[in-house]
C-alpha positions in Angstrom: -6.2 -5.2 -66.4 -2.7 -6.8 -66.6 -2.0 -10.3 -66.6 -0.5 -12.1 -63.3 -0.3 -10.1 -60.1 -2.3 -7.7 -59.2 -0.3 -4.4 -59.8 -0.3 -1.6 -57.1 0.0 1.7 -58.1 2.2 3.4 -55.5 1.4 7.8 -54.9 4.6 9.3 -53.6 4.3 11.6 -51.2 5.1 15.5 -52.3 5.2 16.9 -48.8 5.2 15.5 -45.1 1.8 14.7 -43.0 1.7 15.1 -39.0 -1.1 13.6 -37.2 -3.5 16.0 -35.5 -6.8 15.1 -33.7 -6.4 11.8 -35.4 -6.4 13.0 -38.8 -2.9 13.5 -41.3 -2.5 16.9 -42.5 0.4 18.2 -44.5 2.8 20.5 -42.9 6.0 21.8 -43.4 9.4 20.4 -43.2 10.6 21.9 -40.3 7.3 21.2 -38.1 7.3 17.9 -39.1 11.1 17.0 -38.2 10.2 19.7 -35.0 7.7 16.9 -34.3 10.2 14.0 -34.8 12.3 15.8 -32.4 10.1 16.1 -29.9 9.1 12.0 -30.0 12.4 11.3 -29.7 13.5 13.3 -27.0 11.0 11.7 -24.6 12.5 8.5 -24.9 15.2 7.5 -22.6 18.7 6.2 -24.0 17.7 2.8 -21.7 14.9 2.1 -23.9 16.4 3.3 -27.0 17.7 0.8 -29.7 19.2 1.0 -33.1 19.0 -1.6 -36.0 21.1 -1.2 -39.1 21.8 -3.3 -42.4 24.5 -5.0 -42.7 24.4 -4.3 -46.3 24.5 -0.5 -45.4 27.9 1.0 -45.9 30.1 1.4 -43.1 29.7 4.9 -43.4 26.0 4.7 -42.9 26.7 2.0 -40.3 28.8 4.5 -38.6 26.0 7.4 -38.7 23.4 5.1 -37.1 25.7 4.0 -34.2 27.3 7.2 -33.7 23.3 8.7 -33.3 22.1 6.1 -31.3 24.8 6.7 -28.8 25.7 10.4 -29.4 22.3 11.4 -29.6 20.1 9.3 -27.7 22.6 8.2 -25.3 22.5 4.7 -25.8 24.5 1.8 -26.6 21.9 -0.5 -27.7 22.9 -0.6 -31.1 23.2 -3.6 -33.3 24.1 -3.6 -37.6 22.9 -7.5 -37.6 26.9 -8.4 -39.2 26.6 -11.9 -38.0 24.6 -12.8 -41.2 
């Protein structure tokens, strides 16, 4: 056992899961961004919001925005650069 905290080991995952019935099963890439997909396009822009790092890059900064307002119609987007 080693000494002072408790160490966790971590699995990474090898494949994505989707829920069915309750239970995670794995499943391809495509069904599982297919699935993604599909949650998201049930959600109106109104009720859609973005949070980004400000320690992201502005490149990444730029991708989140651009999605959440391209994509999901929405301009609720915030990258929290008041800290």
């Amino acid at each position: 056992m080693p000494r002072g905290r408790n160490r966790v080991r971590h699995v990474r995952l090898t494949e994505p899961l989707v829920r069915e019935d309750g239970v995670l099963r794995p499943a391809s890439w495509e069904e599982a961004l297919d699935r993604a997909a599909a949650g998201f396009r049930d959600v109106p822009g109104e009720r859609f919001g973005m949070f980004s790092c400000s320690k992201a890059t502005n490149e990444m900064n730029y991708t989140a925005q651009k999605f959440a307002r391209a994509v999901m119609g929405s301009n609720n987007v915030d990258s929290c650069n008041r800290t």
